[in-house]
N, C-alpha and C positions, 0 to 999 in steps of 0.2 A: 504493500500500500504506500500511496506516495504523500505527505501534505501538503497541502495546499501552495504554499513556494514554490517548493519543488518540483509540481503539475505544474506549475504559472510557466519555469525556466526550459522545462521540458517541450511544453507545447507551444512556447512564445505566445503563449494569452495571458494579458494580465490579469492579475488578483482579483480587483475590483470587474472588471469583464466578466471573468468566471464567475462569481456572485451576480452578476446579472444575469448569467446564462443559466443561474439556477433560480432565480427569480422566474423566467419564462419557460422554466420545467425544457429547455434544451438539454442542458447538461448536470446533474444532479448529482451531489458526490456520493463516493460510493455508504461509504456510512460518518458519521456527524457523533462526535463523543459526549457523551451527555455530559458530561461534566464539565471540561473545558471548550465546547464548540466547537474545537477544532475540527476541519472539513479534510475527509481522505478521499482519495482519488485512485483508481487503479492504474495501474500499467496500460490493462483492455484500453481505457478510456481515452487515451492519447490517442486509436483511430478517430474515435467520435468529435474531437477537438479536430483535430486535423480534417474531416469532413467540414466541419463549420467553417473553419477557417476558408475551406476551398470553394464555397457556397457563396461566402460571403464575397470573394475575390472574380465572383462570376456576377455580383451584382443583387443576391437575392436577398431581403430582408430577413431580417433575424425570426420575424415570426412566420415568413417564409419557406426558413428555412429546415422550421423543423419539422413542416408539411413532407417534405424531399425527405429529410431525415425517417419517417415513415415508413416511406415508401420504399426505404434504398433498394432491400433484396427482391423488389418487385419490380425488373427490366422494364415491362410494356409502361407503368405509371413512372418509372424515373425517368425516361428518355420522352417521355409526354412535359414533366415539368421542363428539363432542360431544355426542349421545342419551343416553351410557353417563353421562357427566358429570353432564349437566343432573339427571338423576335423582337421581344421585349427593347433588350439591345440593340440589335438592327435599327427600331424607329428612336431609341436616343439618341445613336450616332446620324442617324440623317438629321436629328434635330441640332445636335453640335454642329453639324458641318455648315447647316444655313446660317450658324449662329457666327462658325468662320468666317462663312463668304462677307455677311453686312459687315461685319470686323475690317475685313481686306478690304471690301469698297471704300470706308470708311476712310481707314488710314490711306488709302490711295489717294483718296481725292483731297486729304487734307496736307498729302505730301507736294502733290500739285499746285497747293495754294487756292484750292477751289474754294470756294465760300461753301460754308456749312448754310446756306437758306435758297429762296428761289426768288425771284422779281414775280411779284403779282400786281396784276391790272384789270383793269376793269375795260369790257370792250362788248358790244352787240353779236352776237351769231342770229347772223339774218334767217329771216322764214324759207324753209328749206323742204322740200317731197322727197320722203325717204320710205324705202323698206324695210321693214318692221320685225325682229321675233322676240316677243315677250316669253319668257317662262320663268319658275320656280325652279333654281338646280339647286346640288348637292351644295358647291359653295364655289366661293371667288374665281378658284382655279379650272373649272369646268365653264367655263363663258366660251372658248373654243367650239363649245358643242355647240353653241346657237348661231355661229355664223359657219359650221358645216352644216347644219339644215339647214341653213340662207342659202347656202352656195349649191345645195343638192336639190332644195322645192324651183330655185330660180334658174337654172340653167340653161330649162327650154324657152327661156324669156329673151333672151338675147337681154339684157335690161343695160341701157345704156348710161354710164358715170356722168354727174352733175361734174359743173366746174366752177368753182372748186368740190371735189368730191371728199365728203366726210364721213368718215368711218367712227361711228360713236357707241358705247355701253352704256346706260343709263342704270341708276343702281336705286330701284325703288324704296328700298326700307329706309326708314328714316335712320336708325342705325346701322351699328357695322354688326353682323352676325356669324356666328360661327360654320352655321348651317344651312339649310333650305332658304335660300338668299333668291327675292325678286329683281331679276337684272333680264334689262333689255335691247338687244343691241340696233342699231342703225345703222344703214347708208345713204348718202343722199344720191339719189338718181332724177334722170330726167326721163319726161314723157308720161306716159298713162300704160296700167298695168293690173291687171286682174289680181285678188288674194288668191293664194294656195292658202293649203291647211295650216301651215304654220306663219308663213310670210303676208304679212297689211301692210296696204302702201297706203300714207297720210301724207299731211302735210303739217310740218312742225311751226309754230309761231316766232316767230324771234323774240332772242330772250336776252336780256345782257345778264354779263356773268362776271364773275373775279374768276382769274385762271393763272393757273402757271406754268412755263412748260420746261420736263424736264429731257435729259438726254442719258440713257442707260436701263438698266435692268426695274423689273415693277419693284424689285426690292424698295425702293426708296417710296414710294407710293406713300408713306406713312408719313413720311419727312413735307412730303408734300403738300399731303392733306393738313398737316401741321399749319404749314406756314401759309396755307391762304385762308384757312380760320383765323387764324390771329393774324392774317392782314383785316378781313371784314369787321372783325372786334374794334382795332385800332382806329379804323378809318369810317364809323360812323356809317357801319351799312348794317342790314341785316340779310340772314338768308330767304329764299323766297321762290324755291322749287327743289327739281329733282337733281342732283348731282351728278355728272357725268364727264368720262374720259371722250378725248379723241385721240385716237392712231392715227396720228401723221408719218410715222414707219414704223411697222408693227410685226409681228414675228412670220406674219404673211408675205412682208416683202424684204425680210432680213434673218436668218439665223439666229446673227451673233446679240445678245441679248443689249452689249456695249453701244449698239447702233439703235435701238428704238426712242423714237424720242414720242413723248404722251404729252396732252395738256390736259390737265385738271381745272374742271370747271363748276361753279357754284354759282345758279342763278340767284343775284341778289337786285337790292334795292336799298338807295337811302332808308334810313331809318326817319 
């Protein structure tokens, strides 16, 4: 039997750790002396420590861990947790790694001497006949789906580009959401042109708006949205519609994510 020390130096866990591993009924010593409290530990038990250890070094919480600990001699249920992990893993490191890139854009452009804001102004987007697809998706990043039904109902339209032609999303909720988000995109075309099932052609009103535009990837979208809210704040306007991007070069007519340049636009009004 080993005491407690001695398990600590053995298994590299410390003291205070081991006492909380007996706390959450992980690791429980082997017997406890009535008299002095002192806590024994077996030889055995150094695998069990060394499982935790290794569980723990894979990412899995301590209360976790002792679900795995369970199950160890049972293959089909161990390698199901480990599955459950790995994944687990998998979407934190995508999550680090976007956490990277805005990191890298960041210090990039503040290495450039680029201003950390955007120039926002206030300006008309005249009344415009555009084709229409409204829907409910999953979220932000599914907006691509609505201008491939645009580009698959429209086809046999031959449908001819306004000029200037605008490529817009309109983003209906009045907040940002996580989920089943109302966005709707546009083009502005000319001529006259029947509905399909998904595709309405209208005619938009002109709207003045605060807008800003930036050049690079959507990552920055937030910085954006930032900074022409607290221009309209500053400058004695308020908001006074639907919010919406346009794709002046968009991943339709460019790859490299470096090249799209977007304008963020907020219809407003004096206050």
């Amino acid at each position: 039997m080993l005491k407690i020390g001695d398990f600590s130096k053995l298994s590299r866990i410390s003291i205070r750790m081991l006492r909380h591993y007996d706390e959450l009924g992980l690791l429980t010593p082997e017997t406890i002396d009535p008299f002095t409290g002192d806590r024994y530990y077996s030889e055995a038990q150094l695998f069990a420590a060394g499982r935790i250890s290794a569980l723990k070094d894979m990412g899995f919480k301590l209360c976790d861990a002792a679900e795995v600990l369970r199950c160890w001699e049972d293959r089909e249920a161990l390698e199901g947790c480990l599955l459950a992990q790995r994944e687990l893993s998998r979407l934190r490191a995508e999550e680090a790694a976007k956490r990277l890139r805005l990191l890298d854009t960041a210090l990039e452009r503040l290495r450039k001497d680029e201003p950390m804001k955007y120039d926002v102004t206030v300006k008309t987007i005249p009344e415009r006949y555009v084709a229409s697809v409204r829907q409910v998706i999953p979220n932000y990043d599914q907006e691509g789906s609505l201008w491939s039904i645009f580009m698959k109902e429209t086809a046999h339209l031959r449908i001819q580009d306004s000029a200037p032609c605008l490529c817009v999303a309109l983003f209906h909720d009045g907040d940002y959401k996580e989920s089943d988000v109302d966005v709707e995109i546009q083009k502005s075309v000319k001529g006259v042109y029947p509905d399909t099932e998904h595709v309405k052609f209208k005619t938009m009103p002109a709207v003045q708006v605060a807008s800003a535009v930036c050049k690079g990837s959507y990552d920055q979208m937030g910085d954006v949205n930032a900074a022409v809210a607290s221009w309209v704040e500053a400058n004695g306007y308020t908001f006074d519609g639907t919010a919406f991007n346009i794709y002046h070069v968009s991943p339709h007519e460019t790859g490299n994510p470096d090249d799209f340049v977007t304008e963020v636009c907020y219809p407003v009004r004096k206050k």
